[in-house]
N, C-alpha and C positions, 0 to 999 in steps of 0.2 A: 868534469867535476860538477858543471850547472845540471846535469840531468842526474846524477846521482843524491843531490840537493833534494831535486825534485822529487825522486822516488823515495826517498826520506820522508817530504815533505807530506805525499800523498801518501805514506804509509802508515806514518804515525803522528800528523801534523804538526813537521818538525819546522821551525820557522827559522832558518842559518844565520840569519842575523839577531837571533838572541843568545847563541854559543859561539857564533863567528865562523865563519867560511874555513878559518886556518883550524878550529876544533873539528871538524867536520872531514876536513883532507886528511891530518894526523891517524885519524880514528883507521879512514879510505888505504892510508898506505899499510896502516900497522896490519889488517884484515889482507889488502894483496899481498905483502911478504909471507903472510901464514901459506898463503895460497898458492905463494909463487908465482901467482902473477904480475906483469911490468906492464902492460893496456891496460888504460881507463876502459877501453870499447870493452875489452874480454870481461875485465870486471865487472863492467854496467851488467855485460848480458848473462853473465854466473847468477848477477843478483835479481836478475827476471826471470833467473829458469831456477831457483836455488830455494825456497823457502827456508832451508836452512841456514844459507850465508846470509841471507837476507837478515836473517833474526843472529846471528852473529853479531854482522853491522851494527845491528837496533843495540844489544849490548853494550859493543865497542862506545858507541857515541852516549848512549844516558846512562853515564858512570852515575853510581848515586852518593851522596854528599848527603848523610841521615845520622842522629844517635837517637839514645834514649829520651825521651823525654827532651825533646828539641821542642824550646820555647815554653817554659814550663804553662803560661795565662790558656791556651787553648785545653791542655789538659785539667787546668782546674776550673775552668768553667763550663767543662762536660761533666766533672762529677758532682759542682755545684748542678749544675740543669736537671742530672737524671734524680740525685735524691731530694733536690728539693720540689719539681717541679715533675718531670714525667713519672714518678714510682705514685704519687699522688694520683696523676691522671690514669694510669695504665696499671693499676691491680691486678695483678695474676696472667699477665700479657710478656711477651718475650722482647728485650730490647732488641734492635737489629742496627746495627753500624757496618759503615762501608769506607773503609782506606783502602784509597786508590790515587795516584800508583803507591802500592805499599812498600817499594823497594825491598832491601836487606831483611826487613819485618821489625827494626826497632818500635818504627810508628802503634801498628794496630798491637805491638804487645805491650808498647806502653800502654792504649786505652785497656786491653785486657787488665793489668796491674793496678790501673786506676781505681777500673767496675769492680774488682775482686775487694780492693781496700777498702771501697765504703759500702760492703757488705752484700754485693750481690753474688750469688751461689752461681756454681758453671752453666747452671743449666737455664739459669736468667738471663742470659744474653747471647748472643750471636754477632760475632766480627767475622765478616770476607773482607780478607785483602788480597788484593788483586793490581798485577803487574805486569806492562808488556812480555817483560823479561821471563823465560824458563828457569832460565840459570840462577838472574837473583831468586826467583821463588822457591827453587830449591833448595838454594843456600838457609833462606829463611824458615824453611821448614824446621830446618837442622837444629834452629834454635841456639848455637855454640858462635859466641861473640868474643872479640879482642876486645881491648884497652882502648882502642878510639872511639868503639861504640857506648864509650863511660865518658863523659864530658864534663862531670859534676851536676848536672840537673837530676839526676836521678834519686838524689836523696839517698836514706837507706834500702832503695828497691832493690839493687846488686846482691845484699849480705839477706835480705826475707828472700828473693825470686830464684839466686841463680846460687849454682855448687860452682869452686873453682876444679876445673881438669888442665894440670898442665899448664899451657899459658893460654886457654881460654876459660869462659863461661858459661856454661849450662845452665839452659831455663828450664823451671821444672816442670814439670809432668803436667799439672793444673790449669798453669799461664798457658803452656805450648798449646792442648789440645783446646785450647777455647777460640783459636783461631784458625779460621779454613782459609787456606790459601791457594790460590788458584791461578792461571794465566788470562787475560784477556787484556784489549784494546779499548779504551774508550771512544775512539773515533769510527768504530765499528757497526755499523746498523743494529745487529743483536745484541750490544753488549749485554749485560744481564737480560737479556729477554726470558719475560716469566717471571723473575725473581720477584721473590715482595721487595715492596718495599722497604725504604729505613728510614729511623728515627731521626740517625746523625753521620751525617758524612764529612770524614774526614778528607778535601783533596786540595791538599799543599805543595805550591811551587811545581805544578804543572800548567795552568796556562799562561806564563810567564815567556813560556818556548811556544806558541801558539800563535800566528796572527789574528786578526780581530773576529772574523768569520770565526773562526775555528773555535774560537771561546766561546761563542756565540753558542755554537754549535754545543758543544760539551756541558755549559751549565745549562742549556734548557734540557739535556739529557739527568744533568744530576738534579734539578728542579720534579723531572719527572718521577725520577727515583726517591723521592720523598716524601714523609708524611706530610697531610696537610698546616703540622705543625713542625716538621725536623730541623734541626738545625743543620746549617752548613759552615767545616771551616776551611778557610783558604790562607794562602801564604801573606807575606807581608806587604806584596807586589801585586797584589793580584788585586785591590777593591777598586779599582778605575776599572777592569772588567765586567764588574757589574750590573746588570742590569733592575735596575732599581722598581721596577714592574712585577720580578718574579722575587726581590729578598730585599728582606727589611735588614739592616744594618743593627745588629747587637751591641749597645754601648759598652765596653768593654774596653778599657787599654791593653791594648796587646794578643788579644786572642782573635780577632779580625775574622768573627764568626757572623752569621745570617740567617735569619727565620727565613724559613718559604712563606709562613704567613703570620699576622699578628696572634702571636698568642696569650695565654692568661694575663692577667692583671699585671702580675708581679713584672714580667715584662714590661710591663707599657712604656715603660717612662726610658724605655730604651732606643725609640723610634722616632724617623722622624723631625730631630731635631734641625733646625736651617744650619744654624750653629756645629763651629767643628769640634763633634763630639769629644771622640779622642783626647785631641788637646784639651778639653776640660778636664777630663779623667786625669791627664798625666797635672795637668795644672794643679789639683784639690787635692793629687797623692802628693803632690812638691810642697803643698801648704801646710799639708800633717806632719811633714816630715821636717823638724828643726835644722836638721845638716843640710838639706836642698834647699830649705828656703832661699837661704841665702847666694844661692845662682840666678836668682831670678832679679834682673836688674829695675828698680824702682823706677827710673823714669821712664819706662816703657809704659807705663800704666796697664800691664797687664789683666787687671783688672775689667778693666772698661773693654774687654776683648769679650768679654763673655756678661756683661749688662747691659750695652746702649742698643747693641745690635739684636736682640734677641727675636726680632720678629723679621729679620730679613737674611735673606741668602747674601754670605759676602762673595764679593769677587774672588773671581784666580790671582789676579796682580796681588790684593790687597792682602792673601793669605800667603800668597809666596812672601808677600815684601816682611811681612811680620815673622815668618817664620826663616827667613834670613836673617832679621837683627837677632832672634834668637840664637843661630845657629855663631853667630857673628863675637856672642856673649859668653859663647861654650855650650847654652844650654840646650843639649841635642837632644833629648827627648822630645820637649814641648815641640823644637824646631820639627822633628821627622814628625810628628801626632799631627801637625800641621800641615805638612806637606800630604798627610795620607790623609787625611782629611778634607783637602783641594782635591786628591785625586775622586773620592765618591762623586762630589758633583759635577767636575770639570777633567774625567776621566781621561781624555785628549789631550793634557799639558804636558807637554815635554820637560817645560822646567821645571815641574813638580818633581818628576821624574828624573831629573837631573842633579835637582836639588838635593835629594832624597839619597841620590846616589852620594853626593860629595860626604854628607853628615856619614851614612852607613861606614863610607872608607874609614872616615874619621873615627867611628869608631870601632873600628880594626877587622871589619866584615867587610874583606877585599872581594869574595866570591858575589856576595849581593850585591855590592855595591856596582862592579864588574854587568852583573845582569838588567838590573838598574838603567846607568848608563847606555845598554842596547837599547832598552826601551824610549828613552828619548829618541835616540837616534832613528829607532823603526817611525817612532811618531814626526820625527822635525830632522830629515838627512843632511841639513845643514844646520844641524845644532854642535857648532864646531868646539867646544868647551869640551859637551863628554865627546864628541870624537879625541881629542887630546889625552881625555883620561885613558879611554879605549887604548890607545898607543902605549900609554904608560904603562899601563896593565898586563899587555901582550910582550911588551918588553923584558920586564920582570921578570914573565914566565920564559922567557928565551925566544920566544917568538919572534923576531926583528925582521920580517918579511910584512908580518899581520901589523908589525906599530908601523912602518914605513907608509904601508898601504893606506893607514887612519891618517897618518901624519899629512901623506900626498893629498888626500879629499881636504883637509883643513886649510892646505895653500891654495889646491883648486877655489874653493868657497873664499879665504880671501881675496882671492886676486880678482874674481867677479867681482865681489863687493865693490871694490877699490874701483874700478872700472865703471861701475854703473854708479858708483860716487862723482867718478871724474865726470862723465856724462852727463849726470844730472845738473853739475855746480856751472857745464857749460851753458848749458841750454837756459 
């Protein structure tokens, strides 16, 4: 199974410990019963001599987990950007967007839906999404979507976009064809090679499954692929991979987007801050808002989180420890704006990342929270809290091989402790 890891690994820079060894064997057995085969050896060697089981496998393992309009802040702050800010700069010029991986195609037709709404004609824009997957791209060409891919974010875009057929949905004519969808890899040497450039790239909740190189690798690829002004957005997990040399961090709550480079004015005040941005954001929309205020507990002095400090970097300790008493109080917003906010400067924290995970569980995003949790763990292997969660998690799903397995490392790692405690208090 370690060499089949590997040739995942090397194929698509699949990192097992951020889906779990036991998602990765399930995937391995469901694909050899198609097969009929009962060898790991046979199997291994099918998928060396097989491009096509190969790319089976790659299906089997990155199920995608996508709807409409998933997260609504990054879509409104693409159609804030292009009409307030790029249709300014770029008169009579073609927008070009890239989602990748675009899965099912919810993603890049939500941006289609977006560009269409605030007024830009088909011929105004250009989206490639682009997917390891054959099959899902197919699927997404098809354009005809269930009921799961309707989540309530979508507003009335269901009843303007799509006809119903039956017990699906049909996109129409306009939205479909404004999207060219394609197959490639981004760990690829050519991926787009040639391509122009683009404005804004969309690439969410892919290096989350990635170890460090390999993100490394992929946004100085998508760095490349962009104007010298484009934005970039990424998932909710992903700004501790940043490299803060090639993108500037967009103030934003919740859209977790990035300039390749400083742009106009109107940005400015986006950039840059020592101070954890986010958290302000979510802070000043808690203050506007009479029903939130009052989560926000007074002797914390919240305030004084964002005046005495303003000209110094805080520590990791000090933004985990305040975004625990938040988390402590209920108020998980500020609490996670916090923690993502540790993560930009101090991208290496496992407790950020741990933290981060506890708050998401809490509020009811078991899949992130679940991914989350790896991430400590990839960072701190004896970070035995999310090891536990891990267990619980795998449990849940039926898994009781994979929680036993998390559960064993958590007594391993105690019983050392314990041991080089006893050790120490001899000596």
């Amino acid at each position: 199974m370690a060499a089949i890891e590997a040739l995942l690994e090397k194929t698509i820079g699949l990192d097992s410990t951020s889906v779990g060894s036991a998602t990765v064997m399930r995937a391995v057995r469901r694909r050899m019963e198609s097969c009929q085969i009962d060898n790991d050896d046979a199997y291994l060697e099918l998928l060396n001599n097989s491009a096509n089981e190969l790319q089976e496998l790659i299906d089997e393992v990155t199920v995608p987990e996508t709807w409409f309009f998933r997260d609504l802040e990054p879509f409104r702050l693409l159609a804030e950007h292009v009409s307030q800010e790029w249709l300014t700069a770029n008169d009579g010029r073609v927008l070009r967007v890239l989602s990748v991986p675009c899965s099912s195609g919810e993603e890049p037709y939500s941006i289609a839906m977006i560009l269409s709404d605030i007024g830009l004609e088909r011929g105004k824009f250009r989206i490639d999404a682009v997917d390891i997957s054959a099959r899902i791209v197919n699927r997404a060409k098809r354009g005809a979507y269930g009921r799961n891919s309707f989540r309530g974010d979508e507003g009335d875009a269901r009843d303007r976009h799509f006809k119903k057929v039956d017990d699906s949905y049909e996109l129409n004519e306009i939205i479909r064809g404004s999207v060219n969808f394609r197959c490639g890899n981004v760990l690829d040497d050519g991926f787009l090679f040639g391509s122009e450039i683009y404005d804004v790239i969309f690439c969410r909740n892919l290096l989350i499954y990635f170890d460090r190189s390999t993100q490394s690798k992929v946004l100085k690829k998508l760095h490349g692929l962009l104007t010298p002004t484009g934005l970039l957005f990424l998932g909710h997990a992903e700004g501790g991979c940043v490299d803060n040399t090639m993108f500037k961090f967009v103030r934003r709550s919740g859209a977790f987007a990035y300039h390749k480079t400083m742009p106009s004015k109107e940005y400015s005040s986006s950039y840059d801050s020592p101070l954890p941005v986010k958290a302000r954001d979510v802070l000043n929309a808690q203050i506007k808002s009479p029903s939130r205020q009052a989560a926000i507990p007074r002797s914390n002095n919240v305030g004084a989180l964002f005046t005495s400090d303003i000209t110094t970097v805080r520590t990791e300790e000090d933004l985990i420890e305040e975004a625990k008493r938040h988390a402590d109080h209920g108020n998980f917003a500020l609490a996670g704006a916090l923690c993502e906010d540790c993560l930009k400067n101090y991208s290496y924290s496992a407790s950020a990342y741990y933290l981060l995970g506890v708050i998401r569980e809490a509020e009811g995003n078991s899949i992130l929270a679940n991914e989350l949790f790896h991430k400590a763990v990839y960072l701190d292997p004896k970070h035995h809290q999310a090891l536990i969660h891990l267990a619980v998690h795998a449990e849940k799903q039926g898994d009781m091989k994979s929680g036993a397995g998390y559960r064993a490392r958590v007594q391993r790692i105690m019983t050392v402790d314990k041991k080089q405690i006893s050790v120490s208090s001899k000596s």
